[in-house]
N, C-alpha and C positions, 0 to 999 in steps of 0.2 A: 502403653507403659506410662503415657504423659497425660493422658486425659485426664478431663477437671475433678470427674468423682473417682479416679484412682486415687489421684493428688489429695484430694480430702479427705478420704479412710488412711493415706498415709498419714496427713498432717494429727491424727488425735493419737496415734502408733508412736510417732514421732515425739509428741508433747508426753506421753505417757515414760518413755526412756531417756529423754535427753533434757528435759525441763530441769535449771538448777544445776546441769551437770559443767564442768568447765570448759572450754577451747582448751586444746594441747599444742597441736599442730595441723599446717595442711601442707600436703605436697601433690605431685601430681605424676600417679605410678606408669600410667601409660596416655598414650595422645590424646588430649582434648580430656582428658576424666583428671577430677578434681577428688584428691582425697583424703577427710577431713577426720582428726580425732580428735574423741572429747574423752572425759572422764567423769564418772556417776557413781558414787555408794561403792568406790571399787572395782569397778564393771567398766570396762574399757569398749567404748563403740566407735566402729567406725564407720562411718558417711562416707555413700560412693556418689558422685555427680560426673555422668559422661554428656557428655555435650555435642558426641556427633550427631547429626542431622536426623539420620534417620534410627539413633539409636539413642534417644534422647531420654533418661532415665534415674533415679534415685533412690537410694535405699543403703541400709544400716547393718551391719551386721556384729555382733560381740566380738571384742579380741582376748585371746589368752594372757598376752604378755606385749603390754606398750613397748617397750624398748626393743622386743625381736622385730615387732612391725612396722617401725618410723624412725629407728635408729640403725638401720642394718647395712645404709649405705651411708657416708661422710660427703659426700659431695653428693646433694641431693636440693633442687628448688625449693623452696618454702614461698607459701602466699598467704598474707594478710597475718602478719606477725606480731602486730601492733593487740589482738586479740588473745594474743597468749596466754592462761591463765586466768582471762574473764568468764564470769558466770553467763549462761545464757539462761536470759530471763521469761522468754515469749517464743512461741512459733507460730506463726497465722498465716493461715490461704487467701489469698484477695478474691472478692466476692463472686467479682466477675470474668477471671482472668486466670491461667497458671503461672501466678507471680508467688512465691514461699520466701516469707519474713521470718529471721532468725534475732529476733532482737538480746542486746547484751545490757549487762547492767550497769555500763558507761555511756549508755546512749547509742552506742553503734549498732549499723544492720548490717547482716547479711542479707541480700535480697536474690532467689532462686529464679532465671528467667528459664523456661519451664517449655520453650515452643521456638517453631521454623530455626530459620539458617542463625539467628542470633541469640540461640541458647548461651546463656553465660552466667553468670555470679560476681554480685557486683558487691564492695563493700563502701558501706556509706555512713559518714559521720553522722551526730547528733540532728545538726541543721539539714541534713538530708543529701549533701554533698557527695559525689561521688571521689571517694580517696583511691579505688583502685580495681581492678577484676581480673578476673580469671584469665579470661580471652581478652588480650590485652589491645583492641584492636579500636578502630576509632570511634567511641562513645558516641561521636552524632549520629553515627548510622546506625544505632538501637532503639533512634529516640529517644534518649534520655535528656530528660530537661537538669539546669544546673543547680535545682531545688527541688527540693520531696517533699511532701508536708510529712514523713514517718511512715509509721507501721501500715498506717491503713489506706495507704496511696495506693491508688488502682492505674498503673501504667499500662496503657492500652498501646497494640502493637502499632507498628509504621504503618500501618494502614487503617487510623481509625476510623471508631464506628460500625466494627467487623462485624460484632452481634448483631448491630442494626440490622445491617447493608442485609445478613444471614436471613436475618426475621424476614424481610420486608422482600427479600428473594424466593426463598424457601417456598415459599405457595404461588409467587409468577412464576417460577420454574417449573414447577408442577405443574402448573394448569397450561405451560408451551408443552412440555414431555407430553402431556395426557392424551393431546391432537396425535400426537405421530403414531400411535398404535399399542396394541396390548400385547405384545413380547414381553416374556420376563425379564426381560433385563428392562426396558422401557416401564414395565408395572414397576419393581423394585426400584428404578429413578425416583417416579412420582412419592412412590411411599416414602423413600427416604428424604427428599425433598420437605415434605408434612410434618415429618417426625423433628427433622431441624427446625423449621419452621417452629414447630410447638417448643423445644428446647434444644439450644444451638451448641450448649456446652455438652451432650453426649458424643460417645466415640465413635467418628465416625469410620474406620477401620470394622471397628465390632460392628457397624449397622451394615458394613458388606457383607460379613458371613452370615452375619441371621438373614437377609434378602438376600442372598443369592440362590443360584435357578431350583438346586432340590432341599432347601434350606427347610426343616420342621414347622418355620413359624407361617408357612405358606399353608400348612394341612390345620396348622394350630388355630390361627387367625383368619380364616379365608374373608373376611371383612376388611382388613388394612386395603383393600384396593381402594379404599373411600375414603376421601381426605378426613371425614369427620371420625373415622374408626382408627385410622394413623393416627390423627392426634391425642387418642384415645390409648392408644397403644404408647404414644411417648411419655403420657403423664402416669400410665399403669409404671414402664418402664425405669421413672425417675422416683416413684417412690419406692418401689424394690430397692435399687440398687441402696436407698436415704437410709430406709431402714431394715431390708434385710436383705446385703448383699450376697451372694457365694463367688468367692474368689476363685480364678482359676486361668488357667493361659492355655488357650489354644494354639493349633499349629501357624508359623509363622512368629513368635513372639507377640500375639495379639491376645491383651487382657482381656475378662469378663467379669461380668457382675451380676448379668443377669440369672433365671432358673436354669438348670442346665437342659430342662425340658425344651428351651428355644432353638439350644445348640443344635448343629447339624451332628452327625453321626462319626465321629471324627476321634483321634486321640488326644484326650485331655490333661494336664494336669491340677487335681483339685489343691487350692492352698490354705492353711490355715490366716493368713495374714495379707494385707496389701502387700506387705514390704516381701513376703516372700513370692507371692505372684509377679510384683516389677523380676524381682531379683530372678526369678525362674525363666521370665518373657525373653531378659536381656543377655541371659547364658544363653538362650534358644536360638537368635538371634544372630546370624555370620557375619562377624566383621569381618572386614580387608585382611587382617594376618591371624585370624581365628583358623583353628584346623578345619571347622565347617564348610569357610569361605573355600579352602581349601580343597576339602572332598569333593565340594560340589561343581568346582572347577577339573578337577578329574572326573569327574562324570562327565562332565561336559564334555571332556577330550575324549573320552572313552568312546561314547555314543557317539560324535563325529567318527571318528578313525571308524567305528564297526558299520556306520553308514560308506562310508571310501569303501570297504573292501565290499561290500553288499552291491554297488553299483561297479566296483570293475569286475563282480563275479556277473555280473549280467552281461557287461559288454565283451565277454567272453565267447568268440566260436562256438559253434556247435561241433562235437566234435565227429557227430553223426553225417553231419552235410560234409565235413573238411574229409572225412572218411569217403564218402561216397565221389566228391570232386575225383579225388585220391586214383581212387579204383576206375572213375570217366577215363581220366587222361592216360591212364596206363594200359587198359583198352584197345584207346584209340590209336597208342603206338605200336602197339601189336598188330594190329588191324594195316597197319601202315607198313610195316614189315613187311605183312604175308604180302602184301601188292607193292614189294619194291621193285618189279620189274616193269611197275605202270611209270609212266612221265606225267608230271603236270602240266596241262593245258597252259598256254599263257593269256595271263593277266588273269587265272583262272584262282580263287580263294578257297574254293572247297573241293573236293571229292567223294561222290558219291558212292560208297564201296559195300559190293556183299557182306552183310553183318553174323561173320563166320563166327560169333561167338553170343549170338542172340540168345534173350530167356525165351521162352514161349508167347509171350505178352508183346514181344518187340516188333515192329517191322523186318522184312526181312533186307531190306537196303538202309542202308548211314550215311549221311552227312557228316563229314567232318571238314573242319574248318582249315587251313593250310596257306603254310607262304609261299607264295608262286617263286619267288625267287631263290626258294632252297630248293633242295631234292626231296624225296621221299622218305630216302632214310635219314638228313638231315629234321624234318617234322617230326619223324618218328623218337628224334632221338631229345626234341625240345618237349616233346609231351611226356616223356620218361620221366626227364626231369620235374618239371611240373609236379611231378605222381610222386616221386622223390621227394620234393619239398612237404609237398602237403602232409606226406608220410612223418616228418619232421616236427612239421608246426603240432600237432597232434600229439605227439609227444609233450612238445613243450605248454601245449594246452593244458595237458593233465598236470603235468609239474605245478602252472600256476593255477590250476582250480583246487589241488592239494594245499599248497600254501596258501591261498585266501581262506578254504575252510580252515585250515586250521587256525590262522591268525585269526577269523571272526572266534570260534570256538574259546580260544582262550580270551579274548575280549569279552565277551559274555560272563565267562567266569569271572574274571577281575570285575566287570563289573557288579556280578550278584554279591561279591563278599565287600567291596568298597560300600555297598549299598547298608549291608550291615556293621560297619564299623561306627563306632559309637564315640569313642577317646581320642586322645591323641597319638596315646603307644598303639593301639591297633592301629591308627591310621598309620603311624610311622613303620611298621611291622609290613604293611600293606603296600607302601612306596618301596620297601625292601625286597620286597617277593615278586610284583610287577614293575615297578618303575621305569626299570630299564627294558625290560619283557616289550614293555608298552613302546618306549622309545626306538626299539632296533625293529619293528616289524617292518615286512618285507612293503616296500612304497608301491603305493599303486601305479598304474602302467600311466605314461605323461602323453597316453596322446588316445582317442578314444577311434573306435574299429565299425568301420560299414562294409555294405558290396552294395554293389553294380554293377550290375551285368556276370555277375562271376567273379569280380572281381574285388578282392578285399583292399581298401583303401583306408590309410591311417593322418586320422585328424588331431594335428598337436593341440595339446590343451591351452596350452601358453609356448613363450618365447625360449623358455628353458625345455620344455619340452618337444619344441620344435629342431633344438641344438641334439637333443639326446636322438633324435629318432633318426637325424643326416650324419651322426657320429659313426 
């Protein structure tokens, strides 16, 4: 949205509707965005300047009625008021840099800072003085000197000599990447490397979707693996966009310019203008209290939760083995009945007894296992139990293998339609149908299930669930 040749097709868009036109007011509708009206021939526009970091942006759009748009609230910030009513005489891009000059015809600028963490707008008197800015925060750490020479001051970022430092990297970097191997992702470094090298003001965002791993410019170009056909590729590159760009924003909020033959295979939107492709990139784009930001955070909840219920449906008994234990130990109390007039040997653990109730397959003698210190029909009557229990848990197996499928089930569904929700009334329609759905489902089990030996042993997940399982 910020890059230098967006910035440029905006700036003649720019000079085409606001040249001559007046300053009215600015205020600023939401955090960090700056937002400016002028007036032209009747024609009310207004300037949006957002200044988040990664949402760094500009563009204009007509208003119907000044007064329903800047007048609607009474208690409302205004900046740079001193411009009220002045003609804006010039707009110019600096050569080298995303710096945008709004010059008036009292000598003052507006100057647009257009990049990294100190996006801002500064307003600066005749002698180039800074009188005041948007982001009102400590001017030395912008780099800002206490003099401008004007319009065609090129303020290079806090770390100058970027383009240098770029140029003069761009092909060492390539030529370290080149050694470590030919992976696409290691080819697509070097190339992109070449391609800054040869011009450092392209976007480098857009130069990751065109190199990346099944990207069309790899079948297109199969020569860019060579530095001298990259930089061949960056100067074809840089006169397209000079002189015949095609606007358009890809997914992600990422401008283009180039043919759309380069693009990868993706949904597009094509636009007639710079200013509606930023304008289109930065709707696309999920801030922090955007409903996007929003959605996408319910997915995120959604996918985790149906992940929980997919791993307690695994750590789930079988209820074929809990079945069969089941029917062992109830067996073997039978078995233990019909010989209640045997005694147990002492210090003796097992009995080896005629297997009156064998299948065909079986031996015809049993071991069964037994505590010397009970009787017979005491053993007989702790393996009942046993068989009793298990009979139990099986039950309650099926209960929670029901409620996990069906909590994933409807998970699934909230998330195929969350997936298609587009606005904010669907999304809010969509918080109203599942919201709470999502919120009460059934928790998963706090403590995870093994055996050994026969024996099923429960592992608390945490401290809370350690409380739950000795409750």
């Amino acid at each position: 949205m910020n890059s230098y040749y967006t910035l440029k097709l905006l700036t003649q868009e720019l000079r085409s509707k606001l040249l001559n036109a007046r300053f009215i007011e600015s205020t600023t509708p939401l955090r960090q965005t700056w937002s400016g009206i002028f007036s032209a021939d009747k024609l009310i526009i207004q300037l949006q300047f957002n200044t988040t970091a990664d949402r760094i942006s500009l563009f204009f759009r007509s208003i119907k009625n000044e007064d329903s748009e800047i007048r609607k609230r009474k208690n409302r910030l205004t900046f740079f008021d001193d411009l009220n009513g002045v003609k804006l005489i010039d707009i110019a891009l600096a050569e080298k840099d995303r710096l945008l000059f709004f010059t008036f015809e009292n000598g003052d600028v507006l100057r647009f800072v257009l990049f990294g963490p100190v996006a801002n707008l500064l307003h600066l008197n005749r002698e180039g003085k800074v009188l005041d800015a948007f982001r009102r925060t400590d001017l030395d750490q912008l780099g800002i000197q206490d003099e401008l020479s004007g319009v065609k001051t090129e303020l290079s970022r806090p770390n100058s000599a970027e383009s240098d430092a770029t140029n003069r990297n761009g092909s060492e970097g390539a030529k370290k990447t080149k050694k470590t191997g030919n992976s696409a992702v290691e080819r697509g470094v070097n190339v992109k490397n070449w391609i800054l090298a040869e011009n450092p003001k392209l976007s480098r965002p857009l130069l990751n979707r065109l190199l990346s791993k099944d990207a069309p410019l790899w079948i297109l170009r199969p020569d860019i693996v060579e530095e001298h056909a990259a930089r061949e590729l960056a100067r074809e590159m840089t006169q397209f966009i000079e002189e015949t760009p095609e606007p358009r924003v890809l997914q992600n909020g990422i401008c283009s310019l180039v043919p759309s033959s380069w693009i990868s295979h993706e949904p597009v939107f094509d636009c007639e203008s710079a200013n509606e492709m930023i304008r289109k990139a930065f709707l696309s784009i999920p801030g922090k209290d955007s409903f996007l930001a929003q959605k996408q955070s319910q997915i995120q909840k959604v996918e985790g939760l149906i992940r929980k219920r997919e791993d307690s449906l695994k750590q789930l008994s079988d209820e074929k083995k809990t079945l069969s234990r089941a029917e062992k130990n109830e067996r073997f109390g039978h078995l233990l009945l019909a010989h209640s007039h045997l005694r147990i040997p002492s210090g003796q653990v097992y009995l080896e007894l005629e297997n009156l109730f064998k299948a065909p397959e079986e031996a015809p003698m049993i071991r069964i296992p037994v505590n010397p210190t009970r009787s017979i029909p005491q053993n007989a009557q702790e393996y009942y139990e046993k068989s009793e229990k298990g009979r139990r848990s099986i039950q309650a197996l099926q209960v929670r293998r029901k409620q996990l499928n069906e909590s994933i089930e409807l998970l699934n569904f909230a998330r195929t339609e969350l997936r298609s929700v587009s606005d904010r009334r669907s999304f809010d329609k969509w918080l109203q149908k599942y919201g709470k759905q999502v919120q009460t489902i059934t928790p998963s089990l706090p403590y995870r299930e093994i055996e050994v030996q026969g024996w099923k042993i429960w592992i608390g997940k945490h401290s809370k669930g350690n409380e739950q399982m000795l409750s």
